[in-house]
C-alpha positions in Angstrom: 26.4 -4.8 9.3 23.0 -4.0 7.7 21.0 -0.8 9.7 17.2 -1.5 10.3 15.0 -0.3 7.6 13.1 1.8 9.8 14.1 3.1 13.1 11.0 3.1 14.9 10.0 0.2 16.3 6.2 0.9 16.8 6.6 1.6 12.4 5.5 -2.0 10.6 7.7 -1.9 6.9 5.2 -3.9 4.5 7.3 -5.1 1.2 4.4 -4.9 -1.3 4.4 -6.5 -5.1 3.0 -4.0 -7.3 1.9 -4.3 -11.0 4.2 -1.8 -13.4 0.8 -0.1 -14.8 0.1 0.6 -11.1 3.9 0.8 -9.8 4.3 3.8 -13.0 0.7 5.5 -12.0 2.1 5.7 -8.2 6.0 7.1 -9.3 4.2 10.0 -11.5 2.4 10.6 -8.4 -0.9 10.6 -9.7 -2.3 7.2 -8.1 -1.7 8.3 -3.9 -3.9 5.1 -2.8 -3.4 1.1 -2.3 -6.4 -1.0 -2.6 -4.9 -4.1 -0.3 -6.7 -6.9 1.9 -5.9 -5.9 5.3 -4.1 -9.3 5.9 -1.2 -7.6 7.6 -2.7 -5.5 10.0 -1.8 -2.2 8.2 -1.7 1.0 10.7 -1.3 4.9 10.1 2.3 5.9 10.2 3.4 2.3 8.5 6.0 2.0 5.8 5.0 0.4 2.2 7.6 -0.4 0.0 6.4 -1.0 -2.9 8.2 -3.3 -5.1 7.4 -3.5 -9.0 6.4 -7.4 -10.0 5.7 -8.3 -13.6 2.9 -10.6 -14.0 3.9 -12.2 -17.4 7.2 -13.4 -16.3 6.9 -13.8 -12.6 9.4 -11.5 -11.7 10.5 -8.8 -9.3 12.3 -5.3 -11.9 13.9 -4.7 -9.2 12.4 -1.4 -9.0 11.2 0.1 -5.6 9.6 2.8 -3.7 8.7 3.9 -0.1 6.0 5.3 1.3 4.1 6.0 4.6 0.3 5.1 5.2 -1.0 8.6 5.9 -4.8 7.3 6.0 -6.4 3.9 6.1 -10.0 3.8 5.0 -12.0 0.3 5.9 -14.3 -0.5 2.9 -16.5 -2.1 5.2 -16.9 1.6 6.7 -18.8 2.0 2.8 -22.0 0.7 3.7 -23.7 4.2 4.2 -22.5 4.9 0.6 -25.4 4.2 -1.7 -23.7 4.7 -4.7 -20.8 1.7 -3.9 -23.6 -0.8 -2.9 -22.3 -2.8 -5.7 -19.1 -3.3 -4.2 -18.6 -6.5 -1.9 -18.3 -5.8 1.8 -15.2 -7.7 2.8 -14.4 -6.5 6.3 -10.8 -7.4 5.5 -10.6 -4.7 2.6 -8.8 -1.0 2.9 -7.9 1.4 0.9 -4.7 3.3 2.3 -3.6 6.9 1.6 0.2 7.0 0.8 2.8 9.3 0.5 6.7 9.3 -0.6 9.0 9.0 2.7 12.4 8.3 3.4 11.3 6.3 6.5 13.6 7.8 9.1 
């Protein structure tokens, strides 16, 4: 018998496919953030997994890593940021703040 993923049920688990440039940047720790169209209704205290995807062959490694959505920043919220005019304003854009977790 399988266990749930996360035991919480207020938690959303989000399976993500990430690039290996990114998916490597995030293991060394040094990328903390997910640039992601907010078509999932991502909250604070969610769980990412983040599963490495290679573009050239269309396939999953079958690496993976979890994480929990510490922040979530709208990039709509931008718009009093002068410097990121330049940026598109989709409503539908966030960046989220991550961080390794076991999910429990």
């Amino acid at each position: 018998m399988n266990e749930p993923i996360c035991q919480d049920p207020a938690t959303t688990v989000h399976r993500l496919k990430t690039w290996p440039k990114y998916y490597k940047e995030v293991i060394a720790g040094r990328k903390t953030f997910e640039i992601r169209k907010n078509d999932r209704n991502f909250k604070k205290g969610d769980i990412v997994i983040l599963e490495e995807f290679d573009p050239e062959s269309q396939k999953y490694t079958g690496k993976t890593s979890t994480f929990r959505i510490t922040y979530l920043f709208n990039i709509y919220e931008f718009n009093s940021i002068p410097d990121l005019s330049k940026i598109e304003k989709d409503p539908e854009i966030v960046i989220l703040s991550i961080k390794p977790s076991s999910f429990k």
